[in-house]
Backbone as a ProteinNet text record, in pm:
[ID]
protein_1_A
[PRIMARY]
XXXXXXXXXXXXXXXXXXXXXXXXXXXXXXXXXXXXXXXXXXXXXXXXXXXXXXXXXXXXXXXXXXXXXXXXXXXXXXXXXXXXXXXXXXXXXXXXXXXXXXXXXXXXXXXXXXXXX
[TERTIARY]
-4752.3	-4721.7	-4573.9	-4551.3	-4396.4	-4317.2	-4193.1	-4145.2	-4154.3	-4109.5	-4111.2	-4241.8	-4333.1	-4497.9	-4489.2	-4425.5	-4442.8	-4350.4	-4248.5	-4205.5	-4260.5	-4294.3	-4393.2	-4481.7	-4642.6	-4714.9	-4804.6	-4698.9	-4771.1	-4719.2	-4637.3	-4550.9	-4642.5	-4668.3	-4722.4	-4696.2	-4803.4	-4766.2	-4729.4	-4629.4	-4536.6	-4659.8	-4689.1	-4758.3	-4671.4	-4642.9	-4538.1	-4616.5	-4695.5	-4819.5	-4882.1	-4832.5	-4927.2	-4828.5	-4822.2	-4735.5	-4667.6	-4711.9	-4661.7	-4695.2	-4531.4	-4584.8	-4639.9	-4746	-4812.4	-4748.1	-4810.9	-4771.6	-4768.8	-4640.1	-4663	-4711.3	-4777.7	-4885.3	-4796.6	-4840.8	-4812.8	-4821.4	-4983	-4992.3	-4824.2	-4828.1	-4722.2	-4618	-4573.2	-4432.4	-4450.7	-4551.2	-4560.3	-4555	-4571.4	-4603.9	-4449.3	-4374.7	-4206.5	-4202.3	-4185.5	-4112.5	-4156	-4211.7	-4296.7	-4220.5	-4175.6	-4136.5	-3987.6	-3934.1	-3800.6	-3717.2	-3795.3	-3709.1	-3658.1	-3494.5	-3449.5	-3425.7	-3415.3	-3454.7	-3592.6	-3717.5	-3773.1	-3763.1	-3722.2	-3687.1	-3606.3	-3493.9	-3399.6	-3470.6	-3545.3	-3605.8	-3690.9	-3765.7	-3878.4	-3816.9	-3675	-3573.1	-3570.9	-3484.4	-3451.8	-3583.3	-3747.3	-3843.9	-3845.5	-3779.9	-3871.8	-3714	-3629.9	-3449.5	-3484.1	-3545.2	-3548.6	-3680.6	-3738	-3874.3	-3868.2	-3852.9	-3848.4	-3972.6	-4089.2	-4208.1	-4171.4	-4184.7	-4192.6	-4103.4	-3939.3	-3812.3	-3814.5	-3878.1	-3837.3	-3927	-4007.7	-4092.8	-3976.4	-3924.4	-3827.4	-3733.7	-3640.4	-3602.9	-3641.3	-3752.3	-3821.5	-3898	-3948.7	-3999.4	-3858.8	-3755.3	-3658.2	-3589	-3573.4	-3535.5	-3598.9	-3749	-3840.8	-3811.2	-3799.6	-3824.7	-3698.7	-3576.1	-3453.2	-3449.5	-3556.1	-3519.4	-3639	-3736.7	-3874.6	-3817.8	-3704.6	-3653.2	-3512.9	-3444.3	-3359.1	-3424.6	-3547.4	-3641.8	-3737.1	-3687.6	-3803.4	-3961.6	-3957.9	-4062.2	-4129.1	-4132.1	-4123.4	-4223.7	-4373.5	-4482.8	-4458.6	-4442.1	-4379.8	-4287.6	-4190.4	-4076.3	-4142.1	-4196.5	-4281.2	-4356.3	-4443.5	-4556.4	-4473.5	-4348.1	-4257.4	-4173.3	-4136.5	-4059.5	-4132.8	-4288.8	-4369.8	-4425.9	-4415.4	-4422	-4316.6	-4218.2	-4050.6	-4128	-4198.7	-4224.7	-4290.7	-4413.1	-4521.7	-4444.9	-4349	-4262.5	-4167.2	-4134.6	-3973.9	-4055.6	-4165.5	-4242.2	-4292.2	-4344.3	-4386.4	-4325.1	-4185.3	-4010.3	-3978.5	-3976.9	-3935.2	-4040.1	-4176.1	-4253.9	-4244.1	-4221.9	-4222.8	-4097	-3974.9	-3840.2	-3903.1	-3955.3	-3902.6	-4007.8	-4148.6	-4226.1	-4128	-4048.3	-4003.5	-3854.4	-3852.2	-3735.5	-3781.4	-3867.9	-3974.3	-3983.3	-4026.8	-4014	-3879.2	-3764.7	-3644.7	-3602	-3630.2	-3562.8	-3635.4	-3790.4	-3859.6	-3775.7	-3765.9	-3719.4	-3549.5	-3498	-3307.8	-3305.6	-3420.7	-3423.4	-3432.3	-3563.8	-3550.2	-3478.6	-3365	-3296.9	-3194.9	-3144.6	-3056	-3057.4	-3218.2	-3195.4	-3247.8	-3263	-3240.9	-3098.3	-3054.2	-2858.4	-2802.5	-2828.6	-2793.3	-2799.1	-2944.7	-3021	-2915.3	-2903.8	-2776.5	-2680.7	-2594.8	-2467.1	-2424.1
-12907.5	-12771.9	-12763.8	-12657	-12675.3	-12596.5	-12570.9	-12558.1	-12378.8	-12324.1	-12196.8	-12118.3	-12186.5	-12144.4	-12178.8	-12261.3	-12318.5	-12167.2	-12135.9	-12108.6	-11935.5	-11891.3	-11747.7	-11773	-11811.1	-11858.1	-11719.3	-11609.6	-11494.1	-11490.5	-11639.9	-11641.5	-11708.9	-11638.3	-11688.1	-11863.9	-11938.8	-12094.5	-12039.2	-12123.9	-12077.7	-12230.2	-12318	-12411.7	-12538.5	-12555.7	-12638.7	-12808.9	-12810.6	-12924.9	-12938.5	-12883	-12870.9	-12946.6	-12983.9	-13036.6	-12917.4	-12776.4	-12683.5	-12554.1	-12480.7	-12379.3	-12280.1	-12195.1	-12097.1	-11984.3	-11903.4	-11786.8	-11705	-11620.5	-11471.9	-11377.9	-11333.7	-11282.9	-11100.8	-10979	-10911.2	-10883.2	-10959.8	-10990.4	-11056.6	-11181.3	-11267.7	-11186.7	-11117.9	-11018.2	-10924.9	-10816.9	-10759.7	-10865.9	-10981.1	-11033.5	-11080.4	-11181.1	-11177.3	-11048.4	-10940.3	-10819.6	-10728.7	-10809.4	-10732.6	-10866.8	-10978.2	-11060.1	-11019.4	-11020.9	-10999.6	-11147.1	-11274.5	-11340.3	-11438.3	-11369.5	-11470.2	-11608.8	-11648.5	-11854.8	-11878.9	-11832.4	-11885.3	-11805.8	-11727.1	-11695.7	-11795	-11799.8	-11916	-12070.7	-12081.5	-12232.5	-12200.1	-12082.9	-12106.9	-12048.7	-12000.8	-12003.8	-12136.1	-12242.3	-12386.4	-12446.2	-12454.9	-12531.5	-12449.2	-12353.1	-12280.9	-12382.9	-12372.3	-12421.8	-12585.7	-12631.7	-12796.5	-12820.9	-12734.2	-12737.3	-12819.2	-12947	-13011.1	-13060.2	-13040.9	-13105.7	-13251.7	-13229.3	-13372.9	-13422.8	-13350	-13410.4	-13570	-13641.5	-13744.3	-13803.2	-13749.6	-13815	-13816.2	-13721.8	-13703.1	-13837.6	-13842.4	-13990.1	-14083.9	-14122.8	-14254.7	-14261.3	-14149.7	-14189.7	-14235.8	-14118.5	-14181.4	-14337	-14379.3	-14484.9	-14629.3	-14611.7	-14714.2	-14709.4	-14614.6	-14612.7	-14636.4	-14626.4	-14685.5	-14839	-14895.7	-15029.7	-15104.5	-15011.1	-15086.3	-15094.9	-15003.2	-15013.3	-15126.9	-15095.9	-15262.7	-15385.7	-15394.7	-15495.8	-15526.2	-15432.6	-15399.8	-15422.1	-15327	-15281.3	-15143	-15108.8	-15027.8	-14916.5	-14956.9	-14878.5	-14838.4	-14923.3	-14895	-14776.3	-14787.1	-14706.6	-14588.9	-14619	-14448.9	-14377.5	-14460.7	-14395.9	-14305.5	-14395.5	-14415.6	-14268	-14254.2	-14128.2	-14007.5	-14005.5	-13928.6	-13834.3	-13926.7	-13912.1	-13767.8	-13783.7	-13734.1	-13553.2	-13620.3	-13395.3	-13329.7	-13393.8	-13318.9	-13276.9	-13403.8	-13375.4	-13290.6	-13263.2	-13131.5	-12995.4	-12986.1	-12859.9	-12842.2	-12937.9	-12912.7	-12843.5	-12912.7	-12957.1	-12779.6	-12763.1	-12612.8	-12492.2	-12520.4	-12380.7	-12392.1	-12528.1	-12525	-12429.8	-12469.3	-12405.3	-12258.8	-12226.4	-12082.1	-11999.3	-12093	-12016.4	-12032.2	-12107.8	-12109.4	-12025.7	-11996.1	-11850.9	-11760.3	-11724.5	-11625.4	-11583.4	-11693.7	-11635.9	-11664	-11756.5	-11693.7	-11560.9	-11493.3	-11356.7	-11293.8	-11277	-11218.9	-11242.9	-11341.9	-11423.1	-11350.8	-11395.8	-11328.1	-11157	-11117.1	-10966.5	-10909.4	-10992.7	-10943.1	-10965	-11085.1	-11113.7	-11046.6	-10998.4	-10907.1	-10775.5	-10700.7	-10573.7	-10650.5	-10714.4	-10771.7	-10767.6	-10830	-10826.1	-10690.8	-10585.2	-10472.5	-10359.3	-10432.3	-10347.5	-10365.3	-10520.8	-10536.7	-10517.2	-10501	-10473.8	-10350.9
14	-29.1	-68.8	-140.7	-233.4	-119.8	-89	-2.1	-14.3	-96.8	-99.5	-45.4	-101	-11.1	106.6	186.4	350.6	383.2	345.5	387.4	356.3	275.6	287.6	191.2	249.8	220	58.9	76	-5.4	-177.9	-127.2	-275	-373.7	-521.2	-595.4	-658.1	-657.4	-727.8	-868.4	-866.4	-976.4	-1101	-1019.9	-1141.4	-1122.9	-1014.8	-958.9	-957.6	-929.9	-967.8	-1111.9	-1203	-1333	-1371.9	-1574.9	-1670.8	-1712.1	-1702.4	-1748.3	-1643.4	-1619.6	-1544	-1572.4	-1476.8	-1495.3	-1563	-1646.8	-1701.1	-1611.1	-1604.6	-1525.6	-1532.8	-1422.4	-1437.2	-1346.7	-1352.9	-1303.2	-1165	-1147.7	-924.1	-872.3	-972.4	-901.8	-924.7	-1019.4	-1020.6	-882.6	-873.8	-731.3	-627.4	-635.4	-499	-466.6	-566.1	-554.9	-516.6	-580.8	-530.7	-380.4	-350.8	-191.5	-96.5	-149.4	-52.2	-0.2	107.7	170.7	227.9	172.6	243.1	128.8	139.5	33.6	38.8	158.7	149.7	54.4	100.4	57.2	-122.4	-196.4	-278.6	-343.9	-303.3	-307.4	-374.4	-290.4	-259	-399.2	-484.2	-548.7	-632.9	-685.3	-797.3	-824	-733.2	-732.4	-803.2	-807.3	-840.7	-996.8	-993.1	-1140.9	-1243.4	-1206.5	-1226.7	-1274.3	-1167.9	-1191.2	-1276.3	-1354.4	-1400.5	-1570.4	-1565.6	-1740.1	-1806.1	-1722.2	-1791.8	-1822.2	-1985.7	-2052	-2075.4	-2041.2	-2095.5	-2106.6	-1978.9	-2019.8	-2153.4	-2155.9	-2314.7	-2437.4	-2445	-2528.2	-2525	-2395.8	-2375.6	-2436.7	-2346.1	-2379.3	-2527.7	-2576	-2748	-2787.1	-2799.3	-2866.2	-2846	-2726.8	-2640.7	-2753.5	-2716.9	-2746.2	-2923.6	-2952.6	-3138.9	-3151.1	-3135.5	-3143.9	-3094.6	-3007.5	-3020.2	-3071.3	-3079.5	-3200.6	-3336.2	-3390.3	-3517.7	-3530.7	-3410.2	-3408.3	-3434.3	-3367.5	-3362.6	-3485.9	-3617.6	-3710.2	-3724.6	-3583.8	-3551.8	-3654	-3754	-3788.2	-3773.1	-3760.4	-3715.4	-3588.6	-3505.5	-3345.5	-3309.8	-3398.6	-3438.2	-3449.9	-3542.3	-3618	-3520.1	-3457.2	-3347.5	-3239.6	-3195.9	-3057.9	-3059.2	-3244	-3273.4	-3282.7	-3302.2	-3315.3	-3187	-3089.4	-2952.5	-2918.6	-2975.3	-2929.5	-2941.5	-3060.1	-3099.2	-2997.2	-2959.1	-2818.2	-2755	-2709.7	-2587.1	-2578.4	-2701.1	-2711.6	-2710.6	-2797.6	-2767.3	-2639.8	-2561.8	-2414	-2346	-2349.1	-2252.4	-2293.9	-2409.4	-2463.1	-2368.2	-2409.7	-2337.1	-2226	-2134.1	-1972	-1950.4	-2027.8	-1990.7	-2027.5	-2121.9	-2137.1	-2007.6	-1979.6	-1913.4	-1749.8	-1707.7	-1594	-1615	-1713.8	-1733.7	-1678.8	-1724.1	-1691.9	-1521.9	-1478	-1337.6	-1268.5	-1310.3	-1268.4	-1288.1	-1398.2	-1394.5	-1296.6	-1293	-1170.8	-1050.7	-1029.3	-913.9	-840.2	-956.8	-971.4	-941.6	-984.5	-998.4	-832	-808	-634.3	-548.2	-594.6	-524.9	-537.8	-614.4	-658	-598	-585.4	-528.8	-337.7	-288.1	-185.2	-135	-224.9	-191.5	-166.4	-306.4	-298.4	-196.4	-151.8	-19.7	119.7	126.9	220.9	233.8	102.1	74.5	111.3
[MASK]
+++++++++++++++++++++++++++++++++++++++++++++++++++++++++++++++++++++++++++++++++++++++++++++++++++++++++++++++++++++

């Protein structure tokens, strides 16, 4: 289990096991905003924060097709660079869908703070 769920088991899976995180849904916005404990808030900001999907595809197509083309490899090259696109569109919707629940996320924590302050 991802740490933010151990720690209040009412927190929505953000999609933390998938290739791409879950879309937000309005339950999971009420359910962040009914939670009061900002560790585990904290902790399931940090998983949505470190969330890159396919970044490394991006890497490694480019990686491999930069040395399939040293190697004039050139089909290799081609396939290896072709790879690079899935992966930047993936790498892109994971980021923007795990924006998504950082702001949810930042928001409660924010009037959490305020509440204390």
């Amino acid at each position: 289990m991802v740490l933010y769920r151990e720690l209040d088991p009412q927190l929505p899976d953000l999609g933390w096991n998938r290739s791409l995180p879950l879309a937000v849904t309005a339950e999971a916005v009420r359910a962040i905003h009914e939670c009061s404990d900002s560790g585990a808030l904290g902790a399931m900001a940090g998983a949505a924060r470190s969330y890159w999907a396919a970044a490394g595809g991006i890497a490694i197509g480019t990686s491999f097709g930069a040395a399939f083309l040293a190697l004039g490899w050139d089909i290799a090259a081609a396939v290896a660079f072709a790879l690079v696109a899935p992966a930047a569109l993936a790498t892109m919707e994971a980021r923007r869908r795990a924006r998504q629940w950082q702001a949810v996320i930042e928001a409660r924590l924010t009037v959490l703070g305020t509440a204390r302050g």
